[in-house]
PAVO-101594 format. One record per residue (C-alpha): residue number from 0; residue in three letters; x, y, z. Coordinates in Angstrom, 1 decimal, padded with zeros to 4 digits, always signed. Each point is the difference from the previous one (the first is absolute). Last residue first. Layout:
N
[NUM ALA [X Y Z]]
...
//
This chain:
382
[381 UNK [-008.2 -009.3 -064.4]]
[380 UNK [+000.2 +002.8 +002.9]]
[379 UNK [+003.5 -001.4 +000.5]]
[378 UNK [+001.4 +001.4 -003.0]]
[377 UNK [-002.4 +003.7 +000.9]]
[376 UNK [+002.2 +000.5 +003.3]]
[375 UNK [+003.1 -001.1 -002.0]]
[374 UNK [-000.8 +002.8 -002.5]]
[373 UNK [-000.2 +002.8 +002.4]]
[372 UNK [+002.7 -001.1 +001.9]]
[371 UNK [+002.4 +000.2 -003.2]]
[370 UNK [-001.2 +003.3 -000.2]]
[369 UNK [+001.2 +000.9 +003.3]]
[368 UNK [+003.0 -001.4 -000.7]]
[367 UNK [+000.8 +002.2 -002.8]]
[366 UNK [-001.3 +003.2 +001.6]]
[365 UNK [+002.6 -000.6 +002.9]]
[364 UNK [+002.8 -000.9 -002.0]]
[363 UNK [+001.2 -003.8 -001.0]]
[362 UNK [+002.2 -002.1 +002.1]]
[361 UNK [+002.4 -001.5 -001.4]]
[360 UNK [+000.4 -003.4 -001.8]]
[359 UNK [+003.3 -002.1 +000.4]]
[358 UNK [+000.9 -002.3 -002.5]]
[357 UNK [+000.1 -004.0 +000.0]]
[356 UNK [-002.4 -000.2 +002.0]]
[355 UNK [-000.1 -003.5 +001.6]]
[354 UNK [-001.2 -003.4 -000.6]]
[353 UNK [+000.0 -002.3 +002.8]]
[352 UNK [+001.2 -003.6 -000.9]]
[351 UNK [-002.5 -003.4 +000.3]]
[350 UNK [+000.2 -003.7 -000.5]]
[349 UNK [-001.1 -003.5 -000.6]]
[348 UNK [-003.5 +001.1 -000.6]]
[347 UNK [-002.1 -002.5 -001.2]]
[346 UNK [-001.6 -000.4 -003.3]]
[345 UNK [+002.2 -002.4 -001.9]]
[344 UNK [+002.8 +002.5 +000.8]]
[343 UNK [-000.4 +002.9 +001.3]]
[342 UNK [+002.4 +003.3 +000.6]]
[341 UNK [-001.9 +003.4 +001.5]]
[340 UNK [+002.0 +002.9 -000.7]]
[339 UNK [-001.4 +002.8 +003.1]]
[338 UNK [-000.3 +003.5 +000.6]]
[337 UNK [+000.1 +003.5 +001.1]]
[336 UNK [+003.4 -000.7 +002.1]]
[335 UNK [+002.1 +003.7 +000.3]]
[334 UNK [+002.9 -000.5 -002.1]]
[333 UNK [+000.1 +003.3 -001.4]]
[332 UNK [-001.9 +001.8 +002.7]]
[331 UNK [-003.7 +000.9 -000.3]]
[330 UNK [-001.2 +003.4 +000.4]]
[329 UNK [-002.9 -000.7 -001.2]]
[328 UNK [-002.9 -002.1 +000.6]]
[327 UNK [-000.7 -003.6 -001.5]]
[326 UNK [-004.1 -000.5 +000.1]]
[325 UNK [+000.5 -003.7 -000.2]]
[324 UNK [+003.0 -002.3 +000.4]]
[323 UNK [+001.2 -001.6 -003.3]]
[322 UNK [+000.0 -003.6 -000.8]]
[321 UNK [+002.0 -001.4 -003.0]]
[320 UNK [-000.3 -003.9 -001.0]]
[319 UNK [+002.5 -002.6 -001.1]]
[318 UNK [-000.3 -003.5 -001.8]]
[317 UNK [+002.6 -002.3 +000.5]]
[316 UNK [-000.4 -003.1 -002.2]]
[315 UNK [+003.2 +000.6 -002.1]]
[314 UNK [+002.3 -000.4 +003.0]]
[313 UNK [-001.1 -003.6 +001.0]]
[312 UNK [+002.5 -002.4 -001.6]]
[311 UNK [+002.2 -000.1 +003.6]]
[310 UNK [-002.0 +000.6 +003.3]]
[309 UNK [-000.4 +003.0 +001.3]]
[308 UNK [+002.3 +003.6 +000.7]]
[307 UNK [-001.7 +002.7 -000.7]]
[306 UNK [+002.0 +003.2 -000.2]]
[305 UNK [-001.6 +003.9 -000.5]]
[304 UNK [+002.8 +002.5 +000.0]]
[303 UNK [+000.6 +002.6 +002.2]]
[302 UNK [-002.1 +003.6 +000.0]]
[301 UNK [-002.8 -001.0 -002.5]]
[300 UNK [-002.2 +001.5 -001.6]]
[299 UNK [-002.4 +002.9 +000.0]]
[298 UNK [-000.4 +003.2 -002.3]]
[297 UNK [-002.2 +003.0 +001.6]]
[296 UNK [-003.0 +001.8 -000.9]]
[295 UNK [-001.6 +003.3 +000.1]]
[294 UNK [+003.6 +001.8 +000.6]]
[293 UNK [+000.2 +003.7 +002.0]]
[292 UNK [-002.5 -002.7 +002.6]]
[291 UNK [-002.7 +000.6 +002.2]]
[290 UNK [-001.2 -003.8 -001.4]]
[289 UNK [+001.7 -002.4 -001.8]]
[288 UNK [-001.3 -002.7 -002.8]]
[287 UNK [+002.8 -002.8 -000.6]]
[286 UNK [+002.1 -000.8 -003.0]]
[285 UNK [+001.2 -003.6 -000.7]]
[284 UNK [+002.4 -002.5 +000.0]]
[283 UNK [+002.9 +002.9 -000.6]]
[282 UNK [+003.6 -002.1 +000.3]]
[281 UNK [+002.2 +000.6 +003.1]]
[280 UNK [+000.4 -003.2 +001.2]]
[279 UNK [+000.1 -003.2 -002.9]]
[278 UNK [-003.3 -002.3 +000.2]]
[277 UNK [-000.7 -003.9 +000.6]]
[276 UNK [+003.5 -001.0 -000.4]]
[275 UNK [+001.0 -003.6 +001.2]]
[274 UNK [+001.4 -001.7 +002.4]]
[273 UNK [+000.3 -004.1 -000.4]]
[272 UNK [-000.7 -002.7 +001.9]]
[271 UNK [+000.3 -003.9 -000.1]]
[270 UNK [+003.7 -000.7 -001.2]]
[269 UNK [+001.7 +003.2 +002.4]]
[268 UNK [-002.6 -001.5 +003.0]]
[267 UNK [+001.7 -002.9 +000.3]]
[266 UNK [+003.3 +000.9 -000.9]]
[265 UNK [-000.3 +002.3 +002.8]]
[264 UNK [-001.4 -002.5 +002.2]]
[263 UNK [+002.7 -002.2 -000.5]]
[262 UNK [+002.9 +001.8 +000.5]]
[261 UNK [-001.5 +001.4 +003.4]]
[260 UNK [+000.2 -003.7 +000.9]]
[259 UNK [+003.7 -000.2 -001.0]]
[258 UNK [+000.9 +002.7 +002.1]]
[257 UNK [-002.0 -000.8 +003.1]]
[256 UNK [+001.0 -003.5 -000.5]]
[255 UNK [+003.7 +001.2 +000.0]]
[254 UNK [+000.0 +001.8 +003.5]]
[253 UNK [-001.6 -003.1 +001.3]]
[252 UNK [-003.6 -001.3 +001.5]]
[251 UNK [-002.1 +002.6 -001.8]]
[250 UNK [-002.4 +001.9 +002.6]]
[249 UNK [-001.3 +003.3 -001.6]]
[248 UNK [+000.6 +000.2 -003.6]]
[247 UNK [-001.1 +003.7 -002.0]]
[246 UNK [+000.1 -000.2 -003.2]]
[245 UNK [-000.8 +003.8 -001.9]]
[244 UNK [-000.7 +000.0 -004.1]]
[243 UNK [+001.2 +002.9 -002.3]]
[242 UNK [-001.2 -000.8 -003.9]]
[241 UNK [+001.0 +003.2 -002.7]]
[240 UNK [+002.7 -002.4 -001.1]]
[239 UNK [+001.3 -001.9 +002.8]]
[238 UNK [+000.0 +001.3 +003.9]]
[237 UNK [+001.0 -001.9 +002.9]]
[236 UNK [-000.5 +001.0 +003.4]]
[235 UNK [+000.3 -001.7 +003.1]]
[234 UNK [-000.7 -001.0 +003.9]]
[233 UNK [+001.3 -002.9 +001.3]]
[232 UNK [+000.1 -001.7 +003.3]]
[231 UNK [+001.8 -003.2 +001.3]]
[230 UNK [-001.6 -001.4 +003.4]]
[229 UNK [-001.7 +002.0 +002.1]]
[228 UNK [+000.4 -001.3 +003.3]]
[227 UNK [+004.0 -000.9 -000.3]]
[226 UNK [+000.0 +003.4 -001.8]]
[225 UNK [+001.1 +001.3 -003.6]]
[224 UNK [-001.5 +002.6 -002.0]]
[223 UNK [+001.2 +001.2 -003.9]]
[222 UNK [-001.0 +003.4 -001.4]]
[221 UNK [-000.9 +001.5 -003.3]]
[220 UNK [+000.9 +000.5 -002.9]]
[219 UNK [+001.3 +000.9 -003.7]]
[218 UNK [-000.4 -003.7 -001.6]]
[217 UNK [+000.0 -000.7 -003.3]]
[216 UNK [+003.3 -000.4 -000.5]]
[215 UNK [-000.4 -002.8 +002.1]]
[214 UNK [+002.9 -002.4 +001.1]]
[213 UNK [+001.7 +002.8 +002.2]]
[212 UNK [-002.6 +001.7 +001.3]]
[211 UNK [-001.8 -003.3 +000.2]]
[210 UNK [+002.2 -000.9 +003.2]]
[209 UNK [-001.8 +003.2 +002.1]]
[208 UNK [+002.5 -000.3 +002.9]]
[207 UNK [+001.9 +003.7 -001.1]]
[206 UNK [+003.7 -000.4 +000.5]]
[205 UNK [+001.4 +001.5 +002.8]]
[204 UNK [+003.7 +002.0 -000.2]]
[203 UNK [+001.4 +001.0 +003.5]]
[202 UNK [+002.5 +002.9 -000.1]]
[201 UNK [-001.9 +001.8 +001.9]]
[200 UNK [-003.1 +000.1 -002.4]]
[199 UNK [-000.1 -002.0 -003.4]]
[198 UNK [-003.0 -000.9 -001.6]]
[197 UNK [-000.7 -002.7 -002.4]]
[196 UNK [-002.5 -001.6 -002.8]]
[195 UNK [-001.9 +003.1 -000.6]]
[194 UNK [-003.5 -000.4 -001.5]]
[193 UNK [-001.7 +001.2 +003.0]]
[192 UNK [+001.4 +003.3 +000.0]]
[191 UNK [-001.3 +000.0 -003.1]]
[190 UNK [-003.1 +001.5 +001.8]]
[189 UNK [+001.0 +003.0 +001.5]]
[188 UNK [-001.2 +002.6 -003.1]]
[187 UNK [-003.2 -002.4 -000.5]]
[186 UNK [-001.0 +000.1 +003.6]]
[185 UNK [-003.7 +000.1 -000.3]]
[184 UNK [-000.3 -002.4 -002.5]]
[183 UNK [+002.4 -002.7 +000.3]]
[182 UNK [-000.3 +000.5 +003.8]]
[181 UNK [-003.7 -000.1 -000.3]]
[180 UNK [-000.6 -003.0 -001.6]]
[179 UNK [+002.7 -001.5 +001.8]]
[178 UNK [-002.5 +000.9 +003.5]]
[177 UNK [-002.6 -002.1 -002.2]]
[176 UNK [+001.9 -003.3 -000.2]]
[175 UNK [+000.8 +000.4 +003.4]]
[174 UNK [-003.7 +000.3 +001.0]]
[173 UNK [-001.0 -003.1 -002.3]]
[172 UNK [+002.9 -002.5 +001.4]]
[171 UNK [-001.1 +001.4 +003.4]]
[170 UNK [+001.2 +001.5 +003.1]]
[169 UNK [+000.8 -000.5 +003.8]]
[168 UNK [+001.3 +001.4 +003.0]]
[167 UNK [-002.2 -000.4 +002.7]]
[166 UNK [+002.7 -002.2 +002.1]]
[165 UNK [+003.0 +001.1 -001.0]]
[164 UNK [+003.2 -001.7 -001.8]]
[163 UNK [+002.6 +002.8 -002.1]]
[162 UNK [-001.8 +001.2 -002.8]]
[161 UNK [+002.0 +003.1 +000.0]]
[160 UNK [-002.2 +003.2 +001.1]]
[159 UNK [-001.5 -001.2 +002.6]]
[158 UNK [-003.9 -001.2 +001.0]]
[157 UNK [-001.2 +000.2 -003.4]]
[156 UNK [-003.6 -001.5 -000.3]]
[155 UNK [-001.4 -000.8 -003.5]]
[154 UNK [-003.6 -001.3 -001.3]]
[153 UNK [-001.6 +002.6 -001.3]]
[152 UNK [+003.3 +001.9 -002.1]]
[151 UNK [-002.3 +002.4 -001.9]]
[150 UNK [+002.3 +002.9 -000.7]]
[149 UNK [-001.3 +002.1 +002.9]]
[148 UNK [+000.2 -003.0 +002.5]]
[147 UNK [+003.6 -001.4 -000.8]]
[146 UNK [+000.9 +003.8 +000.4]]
[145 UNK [-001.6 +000.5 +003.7]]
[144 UNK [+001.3 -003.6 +000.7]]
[143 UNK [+003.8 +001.2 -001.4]]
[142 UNK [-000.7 +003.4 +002.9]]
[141 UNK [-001.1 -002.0 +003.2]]
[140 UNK [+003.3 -002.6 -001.2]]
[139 UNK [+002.2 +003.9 -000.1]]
[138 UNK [-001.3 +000.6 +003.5]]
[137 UNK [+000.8 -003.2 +001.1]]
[136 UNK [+003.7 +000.3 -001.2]]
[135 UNK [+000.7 +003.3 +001.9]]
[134 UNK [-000.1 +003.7 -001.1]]
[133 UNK [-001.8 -000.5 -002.7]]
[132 UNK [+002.7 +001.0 -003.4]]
[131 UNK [+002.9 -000.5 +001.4]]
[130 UNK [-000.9 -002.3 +002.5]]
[129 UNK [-001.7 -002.4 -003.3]]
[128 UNK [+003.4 +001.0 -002.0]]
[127 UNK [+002.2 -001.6 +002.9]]
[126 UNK [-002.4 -003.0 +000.3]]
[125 UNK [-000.2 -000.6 -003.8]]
[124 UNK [+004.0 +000.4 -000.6]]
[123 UNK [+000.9 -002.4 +003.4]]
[122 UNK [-002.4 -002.6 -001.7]]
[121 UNK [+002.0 +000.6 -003.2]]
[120 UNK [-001.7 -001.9 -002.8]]
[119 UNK [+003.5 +000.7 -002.1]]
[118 UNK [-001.8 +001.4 -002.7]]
[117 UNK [-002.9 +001.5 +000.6]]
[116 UNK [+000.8 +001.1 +003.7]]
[115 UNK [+003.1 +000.6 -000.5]]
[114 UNK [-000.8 +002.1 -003.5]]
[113 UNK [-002.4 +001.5 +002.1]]
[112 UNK [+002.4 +000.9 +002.4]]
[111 UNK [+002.8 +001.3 -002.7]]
[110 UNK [-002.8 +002.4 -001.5]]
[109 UNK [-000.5 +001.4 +004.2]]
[108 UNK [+003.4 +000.4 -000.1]]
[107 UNK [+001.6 -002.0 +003.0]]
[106 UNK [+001.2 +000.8 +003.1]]
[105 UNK [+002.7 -001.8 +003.1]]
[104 UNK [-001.4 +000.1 +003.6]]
[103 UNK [+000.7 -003.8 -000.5]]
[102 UNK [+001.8 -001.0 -003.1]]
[101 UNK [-002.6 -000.1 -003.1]]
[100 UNK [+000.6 -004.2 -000.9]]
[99 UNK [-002.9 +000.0 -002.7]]
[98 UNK [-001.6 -002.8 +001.9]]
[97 UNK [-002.2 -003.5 -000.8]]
[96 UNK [+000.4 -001.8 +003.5]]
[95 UNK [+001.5 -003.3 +001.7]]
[94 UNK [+003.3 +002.4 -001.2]]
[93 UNK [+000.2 +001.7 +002.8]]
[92 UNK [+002.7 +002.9 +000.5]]
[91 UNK [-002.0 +002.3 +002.5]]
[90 UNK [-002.9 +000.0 -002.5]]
[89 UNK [-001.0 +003.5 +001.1]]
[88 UNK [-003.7 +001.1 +000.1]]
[87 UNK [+000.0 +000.7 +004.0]]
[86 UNK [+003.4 +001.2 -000.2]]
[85 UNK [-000.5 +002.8 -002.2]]
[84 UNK [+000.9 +000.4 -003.6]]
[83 UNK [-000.5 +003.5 -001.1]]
[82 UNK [-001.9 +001.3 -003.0]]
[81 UNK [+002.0 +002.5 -002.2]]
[80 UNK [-002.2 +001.6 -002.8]]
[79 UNK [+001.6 +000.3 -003.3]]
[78 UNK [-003.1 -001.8 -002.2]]
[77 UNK [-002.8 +002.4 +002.4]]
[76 UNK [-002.6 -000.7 +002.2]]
[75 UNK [-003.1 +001.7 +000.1]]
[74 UNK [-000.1 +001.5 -003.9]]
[73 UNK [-003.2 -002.2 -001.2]]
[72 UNK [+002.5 -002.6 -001.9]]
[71 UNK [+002.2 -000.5 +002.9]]
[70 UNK [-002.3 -000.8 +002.4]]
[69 UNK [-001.7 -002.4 -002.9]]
[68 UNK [+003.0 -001.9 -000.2]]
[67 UNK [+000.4 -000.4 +003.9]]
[66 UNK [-003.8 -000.7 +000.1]]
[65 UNK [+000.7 -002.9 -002.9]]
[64 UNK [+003.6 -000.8 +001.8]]
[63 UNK [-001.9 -001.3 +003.1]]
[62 UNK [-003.2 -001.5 -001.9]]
[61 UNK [+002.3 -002.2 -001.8]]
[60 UNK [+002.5 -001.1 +003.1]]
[59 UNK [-003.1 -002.1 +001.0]]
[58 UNK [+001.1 -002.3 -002.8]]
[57 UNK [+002.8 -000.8 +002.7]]
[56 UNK [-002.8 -002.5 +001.4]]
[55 UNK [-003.3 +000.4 -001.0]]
[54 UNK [-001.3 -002.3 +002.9]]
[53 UNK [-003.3 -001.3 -001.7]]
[52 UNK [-003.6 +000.8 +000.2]]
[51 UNK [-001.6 -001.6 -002.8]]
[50 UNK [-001.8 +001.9 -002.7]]
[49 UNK [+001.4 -001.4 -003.2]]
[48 UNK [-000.2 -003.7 +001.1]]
[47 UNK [+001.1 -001.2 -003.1]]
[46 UNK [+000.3 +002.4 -002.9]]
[45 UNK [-000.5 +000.7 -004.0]]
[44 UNK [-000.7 +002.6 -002.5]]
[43 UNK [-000.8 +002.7 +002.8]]
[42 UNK [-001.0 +003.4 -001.9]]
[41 UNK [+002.1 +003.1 +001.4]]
[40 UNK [-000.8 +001.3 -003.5]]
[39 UNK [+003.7 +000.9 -001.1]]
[38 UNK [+001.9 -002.1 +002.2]]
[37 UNK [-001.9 -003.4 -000.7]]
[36 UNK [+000.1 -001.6 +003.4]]
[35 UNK [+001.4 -003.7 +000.6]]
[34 UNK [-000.4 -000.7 +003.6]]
[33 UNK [+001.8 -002.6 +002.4]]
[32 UNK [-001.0 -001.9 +003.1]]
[31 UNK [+001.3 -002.8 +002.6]]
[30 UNK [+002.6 -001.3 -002.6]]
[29 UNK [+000.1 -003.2 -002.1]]
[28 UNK [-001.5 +001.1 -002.9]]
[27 UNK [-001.9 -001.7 -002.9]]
[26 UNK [+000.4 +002.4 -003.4]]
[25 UNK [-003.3 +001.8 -001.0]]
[24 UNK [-002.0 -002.0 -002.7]]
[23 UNK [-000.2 +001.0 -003.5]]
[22 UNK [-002.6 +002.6 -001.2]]
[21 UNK [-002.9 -000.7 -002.1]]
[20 UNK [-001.7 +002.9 -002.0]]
[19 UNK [-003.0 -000.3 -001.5]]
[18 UNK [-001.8 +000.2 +003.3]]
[17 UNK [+001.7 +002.6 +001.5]]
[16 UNK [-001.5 +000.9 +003.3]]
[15 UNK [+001.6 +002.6 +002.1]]
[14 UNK [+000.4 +000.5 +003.9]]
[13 UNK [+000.9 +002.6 +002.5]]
[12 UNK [-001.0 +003.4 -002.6]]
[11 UNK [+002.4 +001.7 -000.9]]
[10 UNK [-000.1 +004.1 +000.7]]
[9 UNK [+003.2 +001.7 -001.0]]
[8 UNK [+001.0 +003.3 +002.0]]
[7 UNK [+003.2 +002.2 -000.8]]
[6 UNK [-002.6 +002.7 -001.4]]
[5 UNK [-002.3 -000.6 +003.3]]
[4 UNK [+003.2 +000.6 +002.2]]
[3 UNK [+001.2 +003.4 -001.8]]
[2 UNK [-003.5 +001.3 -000.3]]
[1 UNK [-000.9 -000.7 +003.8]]
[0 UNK [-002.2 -002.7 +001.3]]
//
């Protein structure tokens, strides 16, 4: 694991026991699965069938604008960028399809195809952008599995780009409630592009199919899905207070049970958890022993801060504990992972953050560190 991906880590474990704490049942739904995931721990408060193969419908269009969003942030596309409609990825005037409506042979922005995409659900956006970027719309598929996979997505198959109908293309309530994880994370400059209620391109102004956008304030995200297989999908975000919780809805028999159903779990889980602060970033937890280096010790912390979310009327009985890695040796980065904050509560750990350097340490001279050799040969003598 790298620095950058161990400091944005949060270790839950699956299940927790509260015994002096007694939660409220999950709302009864009539879909074919849903997920309720805690944003900030990637804790499930509640699901049905979270690990059931389902068609993912126009949810699939998440993994497409997450790569294109990620492109964009590592320098390989760029904002300006014109990407050209061809004929295999037109709409040819259909309207038994989501579009954006680019005219044939006609371009788009890169920024305007995600907003398509994102927006609109533009099958004819996520097919040109999947040529643009692969080559070909298989390619691109080979290249959203290899994603799913290194975000841990196990139980996801992307044979297009859209969510249009395949055999072998399939997710889960649990997988989609992870890929928004990511988005939210990962793609923080292009994510309220999910909040937007409309787009306009060609003279054709969509509105966006997520109804709580407009009901919600709450609500910043993510993406709708709608197939005769699938039934209606939903994917979103709604954060309150320092509390961001993640529905996902596979499967809901109308456009306004998917709405109302997402209502309900996010009142749900609003009245039975809360987030709370186990420890501020960037504060010194403790000092640390270091070897070859111009310092002899270095201060630690953290680089984010440290969120629990649990079960309401629990805050006062976390207890926390530092670890530090033995035998630290300079250089070390600022940042650099030397550590971790341990949160329990009623003995058991309920989560974990890397702690991390808060200053660099260089390396010492050649006469220094030899000393510091001497000593550690004689430390581990005894």
């Amino acid at each position: 694991m790298t620095p950058k991906s161990a400091i944005a880590a949060l270790l839950l474990l699956p299940s927790f026991s509260y015994a002096a704490t007694v939660l409220t049942t999950p709302p009864e739904l009539n879909n074919k699965s849903y997920v309720l995931m805690d944003y900030e721990t990637g804790q499930i408060l509640a699901s049905k069938s979270e690990n059931e193969k389902l068609a993912p419908a126009s949810m699939t269009k998440m993994m497409t604008s997450y790569i294109i969003e990620q492109k964009l942030l590592k320098g390989e596309l760029t904002e300006d960028e014109k990407v050209r409609m061809n004929e295999s990825a037109w709409c040819k005037g259909s309207s038994t399809e989501s579009c954006m409506y680019v005219p044939l042979n006609g371009t788009a922005t890169v920024l305007e195809m995600l907003r398509g995409i994102i927006i609109q659900s533009g099958n004819d956006a996520s097919k040109a952008m999947a040529e643009h970027i692969s080559g070909n719309e298989g390619s691109f598929a080979y290249a959203m599995n290899q994603e799913a996979k290194r975000i841990g997505m196990t139980n996801t198959n992307f044979i297009n780009a859209t969510g249009m109908p395949a055999d072998g293309h399939y997710s889960t309530a649990k997988d989609m409630a992870l890929l928004a994880k990511h988005i939210i994370h990962d793609s923080s400059k292009y994510y309220p592009i999910y909040s937007q209620k409309e787009f306009t391109f060609n003279g054709i102004k969509q509105g966006n199919r997520n109804a709580l956008l407009y009901t919600d304030p709450s609500v910043d995200g993510l993406k709708t899905g709608h197939t005769d297989e699938a039934g209606f999908c939903l994917t979103t975000s709604s954060k309150r207070g320092p509390m961001r919780l993640i529905s996902v809805i596979f499967g809901a028999p109308s456009m306004n049970e998917r709405a109302n159903q997402t209502r309900s779990l996010l009142a749900w889980g609003y009245s039975n958890f809360e987030t709370v602060s186990v420890q501020p970033a960037n504060q010194v937890l403790a000092k640390a022993k270091v070897y070859f280096g111009k310092d002899n010790d270095v201060q630690i912390g953290l680089a984010e801060n440290f969120n629990v979310t649990m079960p309401k009327g629990q805050a006062n009985n976390i207890k926390t504990q530092v670890t530090v890695q033995p035998n630290l040796n300079a250089p070390l980065k600022q940042g650099q992972v030397v550590g971790k904050l341990t949160a329990t509560l009623d003995g058991k750990v309920i989560a974990e953050k890397p702690l991390v350097a808060l200053k660099a340490v260089e390396e010492a001279g050649f006469f220094s560190r030899m000393i510091d050799h001497i000593k550690m040969f004689f430390s581990n003598l005894f």
